[in-house]
C-alpha positions as a printed Julia matrix, in Angstrom:
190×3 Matrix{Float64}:
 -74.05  -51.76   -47.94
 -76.42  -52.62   -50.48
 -77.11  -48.55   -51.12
 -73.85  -48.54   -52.15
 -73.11  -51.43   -54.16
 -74.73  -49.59   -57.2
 -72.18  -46.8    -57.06
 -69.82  -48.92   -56.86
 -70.47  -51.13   -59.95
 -70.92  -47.7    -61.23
 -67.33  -46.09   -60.7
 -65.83  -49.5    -61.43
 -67.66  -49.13   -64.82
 -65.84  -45.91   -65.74
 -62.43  -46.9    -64.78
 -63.1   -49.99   -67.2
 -64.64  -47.95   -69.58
 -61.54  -45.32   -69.42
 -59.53  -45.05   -72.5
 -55.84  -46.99   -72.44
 -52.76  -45.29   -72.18
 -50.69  -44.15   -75.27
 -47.95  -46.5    -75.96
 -44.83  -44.95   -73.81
 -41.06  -44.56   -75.61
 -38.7   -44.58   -73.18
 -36.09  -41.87   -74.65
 -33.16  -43.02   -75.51
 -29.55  -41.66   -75.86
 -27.04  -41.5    -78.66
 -25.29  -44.4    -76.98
 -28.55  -46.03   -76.36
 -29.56  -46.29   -79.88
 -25.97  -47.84   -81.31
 -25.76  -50.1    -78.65
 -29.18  -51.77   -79.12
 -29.12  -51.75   -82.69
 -28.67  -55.07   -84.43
 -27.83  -53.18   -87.82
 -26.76  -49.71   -88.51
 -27.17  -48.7    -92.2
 -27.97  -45.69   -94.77
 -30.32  -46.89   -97.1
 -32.79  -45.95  -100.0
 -36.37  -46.9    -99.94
 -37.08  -49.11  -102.68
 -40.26  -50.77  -102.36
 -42.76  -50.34   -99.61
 -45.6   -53.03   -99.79
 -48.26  -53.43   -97.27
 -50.36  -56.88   -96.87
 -52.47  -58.98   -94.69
 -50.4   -61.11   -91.99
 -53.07  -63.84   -91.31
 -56.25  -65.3    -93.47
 -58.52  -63.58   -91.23
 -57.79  -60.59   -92.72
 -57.49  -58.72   -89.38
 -54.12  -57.87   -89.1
 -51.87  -55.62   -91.85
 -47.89  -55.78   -92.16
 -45.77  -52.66   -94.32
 -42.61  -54.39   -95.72
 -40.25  -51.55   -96.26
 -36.83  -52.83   -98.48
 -34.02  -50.51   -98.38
 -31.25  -50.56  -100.94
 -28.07  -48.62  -102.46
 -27.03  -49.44   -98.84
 -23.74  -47.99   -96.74
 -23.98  -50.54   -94.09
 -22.5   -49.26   -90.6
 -22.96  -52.31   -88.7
 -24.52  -56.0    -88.8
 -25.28  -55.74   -92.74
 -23.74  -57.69   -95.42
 -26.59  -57.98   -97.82
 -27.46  -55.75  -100.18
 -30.3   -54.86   -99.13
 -32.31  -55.34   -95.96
 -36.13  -55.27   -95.54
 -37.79  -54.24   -92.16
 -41.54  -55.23   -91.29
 -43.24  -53.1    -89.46
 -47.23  -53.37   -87.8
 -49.41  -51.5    -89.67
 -50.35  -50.16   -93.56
 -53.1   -50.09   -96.13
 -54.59  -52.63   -97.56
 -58.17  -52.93   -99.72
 -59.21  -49.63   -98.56
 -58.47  -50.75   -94.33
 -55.36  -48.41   -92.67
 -54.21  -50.14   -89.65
 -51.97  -47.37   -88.12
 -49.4   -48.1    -84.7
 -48.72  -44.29   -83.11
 -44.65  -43.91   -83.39
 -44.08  -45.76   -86.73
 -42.24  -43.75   -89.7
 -43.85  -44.17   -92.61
 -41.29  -44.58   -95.6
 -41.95  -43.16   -99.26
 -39.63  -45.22  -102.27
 -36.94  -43.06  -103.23
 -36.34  -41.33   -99.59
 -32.9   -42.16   -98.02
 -32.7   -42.94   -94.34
 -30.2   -43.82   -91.29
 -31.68  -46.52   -89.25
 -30.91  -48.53   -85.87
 -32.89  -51.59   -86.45
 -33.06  -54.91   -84.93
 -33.45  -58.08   -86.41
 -36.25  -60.51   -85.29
 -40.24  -60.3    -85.65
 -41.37  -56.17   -83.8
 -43.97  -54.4    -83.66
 -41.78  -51.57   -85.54
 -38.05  -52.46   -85.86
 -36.26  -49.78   -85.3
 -35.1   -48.77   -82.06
 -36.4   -46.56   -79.81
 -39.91  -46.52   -82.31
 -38.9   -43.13   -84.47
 -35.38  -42.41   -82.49
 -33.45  -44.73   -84.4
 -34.75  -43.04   -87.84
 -32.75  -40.25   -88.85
 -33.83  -38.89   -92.55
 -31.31  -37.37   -95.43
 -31.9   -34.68   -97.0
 -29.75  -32.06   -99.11
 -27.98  -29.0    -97.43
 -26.64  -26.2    -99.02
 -23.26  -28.38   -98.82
 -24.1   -31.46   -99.16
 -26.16  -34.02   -97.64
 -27.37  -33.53   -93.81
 -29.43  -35.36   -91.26
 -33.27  -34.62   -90.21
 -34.7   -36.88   -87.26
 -37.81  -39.17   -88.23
 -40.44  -36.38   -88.07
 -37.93  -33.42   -89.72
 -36.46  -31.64   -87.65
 -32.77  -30.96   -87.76
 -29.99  -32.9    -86.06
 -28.64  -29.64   -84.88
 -25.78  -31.58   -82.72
 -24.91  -34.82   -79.89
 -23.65  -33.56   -77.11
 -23.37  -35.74   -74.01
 -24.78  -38.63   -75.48
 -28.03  -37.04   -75.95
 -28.81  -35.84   -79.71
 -30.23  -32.42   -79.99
 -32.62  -31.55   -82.15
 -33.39  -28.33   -83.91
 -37.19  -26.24   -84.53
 -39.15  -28.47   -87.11
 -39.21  -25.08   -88.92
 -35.7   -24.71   -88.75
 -35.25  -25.67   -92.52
 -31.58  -28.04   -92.83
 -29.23  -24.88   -92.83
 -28.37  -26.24   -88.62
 -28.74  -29.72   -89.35
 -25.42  -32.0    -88.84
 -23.52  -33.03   -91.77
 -24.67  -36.45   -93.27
 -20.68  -37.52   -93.12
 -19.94  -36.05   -89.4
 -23.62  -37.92   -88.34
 -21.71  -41.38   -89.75
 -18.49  -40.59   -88.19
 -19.92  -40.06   -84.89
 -21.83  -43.32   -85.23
 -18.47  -45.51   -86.3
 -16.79  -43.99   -83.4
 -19.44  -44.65   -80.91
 -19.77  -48.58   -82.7
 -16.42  -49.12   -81.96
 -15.71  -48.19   -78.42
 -19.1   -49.94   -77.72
 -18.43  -52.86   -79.57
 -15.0   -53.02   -79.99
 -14.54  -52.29   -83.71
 -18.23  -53.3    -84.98
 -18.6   -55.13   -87.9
């Protein structure tokens, strides 16, 4: 027994030493994503500020304020700001995996919730839909890009991240889908 005790300590060295997991998003559906939400808006980026959370210095907070909003549900201000982990400040990036980053100017769709997160919005980058300009009009890009070609059975599909917005849904069908879906979940939303 003692011949083996040093192999032991050994392998239960490595499985210690092992990296962690990645952080795991459980997908989320159409539904999903209106039902959790606290607050459903459109918004513009208007300030994005980054800054220490404690006087240690050893933790960093983005504020992100959105404004020029077209609130869909559980917003009556006019605008709403969302902290998230994470950001840059004197030269140290703290950086969460899953997080959108958010540049002023840039409009966005967002399922949020209210309350202290690690990252607010729902479903970490599902509930972050971007806008961008079609050939007729605005449409609607998912966090990273890629199209929102279409939702069928609850489940939003999303187009090649080369695709280019020619596919992507409609910025007005993408808001009527998400009233409807507010109000038979809800019953008539807010």
């Amino acid at each position: 027994m003692k011949q083996s005790r040093p192999w032991m300590l050994l392998a239960v060295a490595v499985l210690l030493a092992a990296p962690l997991p990645a952080t795991v998003v459980v997908p989320k559906d159409f539904a999903a994503l209106c039902r959790e939400a606290d607050m459903v808006f459109v918004g513009t980026v208007s300030d994005v500020r980054s800054r220490w959370v404690d006087q240690a210095n050893s933790d960093i907070e983005t504020l992100v304020t959105f404004s020029d909003l077209d609130p869909l549900f559980g917003v009556e201000q006019t605008t709403v700001t969302l902290r998230f982990a994470g950001g840059e400040v004197d030269g140290r990036r703290e950086e969460i995996a899953g997080i959108p980053r958010f540049q002023v100017g840039e409009r966005a769709i967002l399922f949020a919730r209210r309350g202290r997160w690690l990252n607010p919005i729902v479903g970490f980058q599902q509930g972050c839909f971007r806008v961008a300009d079609g050939d007729a009009g605005p449409v609607v890009l998912s966090a990273d890009g890629r199209p929102l070609v279409d939702i069928r059975q609850g489940a939003a599909r999303l187009g090649a991240p080369d695709a280019g917005t020619g596919t992507a849904m409609p910025l007005d069908v993408f808001l009527d889908r998400v009233r409807h879906e507010i109000a038979s979940d809800r019953g008539g939303g807010s």
